[in-house]
C-alpha positions, 0 to 999 in steps of 0.5 A: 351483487349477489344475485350477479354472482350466482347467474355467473356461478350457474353460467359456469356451471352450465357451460360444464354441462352440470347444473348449480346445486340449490341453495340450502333453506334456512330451515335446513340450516337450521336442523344441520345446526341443531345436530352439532352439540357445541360450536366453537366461537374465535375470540378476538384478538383485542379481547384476548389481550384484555383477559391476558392483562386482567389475569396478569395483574390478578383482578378478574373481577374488574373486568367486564363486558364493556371493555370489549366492545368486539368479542369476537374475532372476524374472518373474511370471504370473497362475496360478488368479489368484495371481501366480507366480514363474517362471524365464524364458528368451528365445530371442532377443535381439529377444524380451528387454526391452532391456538387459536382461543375458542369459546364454546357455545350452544348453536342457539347462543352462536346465533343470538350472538351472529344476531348482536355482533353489528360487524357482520351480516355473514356467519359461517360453521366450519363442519368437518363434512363442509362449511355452512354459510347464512345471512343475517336476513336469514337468521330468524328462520334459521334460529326457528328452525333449530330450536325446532329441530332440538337446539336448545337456548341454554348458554353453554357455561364460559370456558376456553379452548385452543384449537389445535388444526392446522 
């Protein structure tokens, strides 16, 4: 299914008289992740409203993880024609829809959570100068290759953000 999309992307493209721009490596993935000092991960709406009911009745400590079994929320892209889930990240407030919860989080602790999150195959950063996509077959390569490049594998302490785009 993918490999049809592209041979129509590069049909397309080579009826236009230009040629497809290649793919970028996982490695290049990677050293492009390594350069952003935090990502910005959206927090699902299911665990959203948790926290809201734990903080209203004032008994955080009895929240845990295993109340949210899906964290994280999911956005969706068109792939070979079908929708498909994907994890997405922001690497700005700026960039997030507005007041949206964000977590921030390391590049290496988006990726080991990309690398847990069952629900998607797809992750996504949205960067002010262009999106980044990657596979989950992808990922050890893509993880090697920022830490390589200087990300680190420290988890960044929890906190939350709104976004504040659009």
């Amino acid at each position: 299914m993918k490999i049809a999309a592209l041979v129509i992307l590069a049909a397309a493209l080579a009826a236009c008289g230009k040629t497809p721009p290649k793919a970028p490596t996982p490695e290049a993935v990677g050293a492009e992740l390594a350069t952003f000092p935090q990502l910005l991960v959206p927090i699902s709406s299911q665990t959203w409203a948790g926290m809201q009911v734990a903080a209203k009745i004032n008994d955080p400590g009895h929240v845990n993880a295993n109340q949210y079994p899906h964290p994280y929320a999911h956005g969706s892209v068109l792939v070979g024609g079908r929708e498909t889930a994907v994890i997405v990240a922001y690497t700005g407030v700026w960039l997030a829809p507005a007041a949206v919860p964000l977590q921030p989080m390391s590049v290496q602790q988006f990726l080991r959570t990309f690398g847990a999150d069952p629900g998607t195959d797809l992750a996504g950063v949205i960067a002010q100068k262009g999106n980044i996509f990657f596979t989950r077959e992808q990922l050890p390569d893509v993880i090697g290759a920022a830490r390589k490049s200087g990300a680190t594998s420290e988890d960044l302490p929890y906190s939350m953000v709104r976004g504040a785009g659009r």
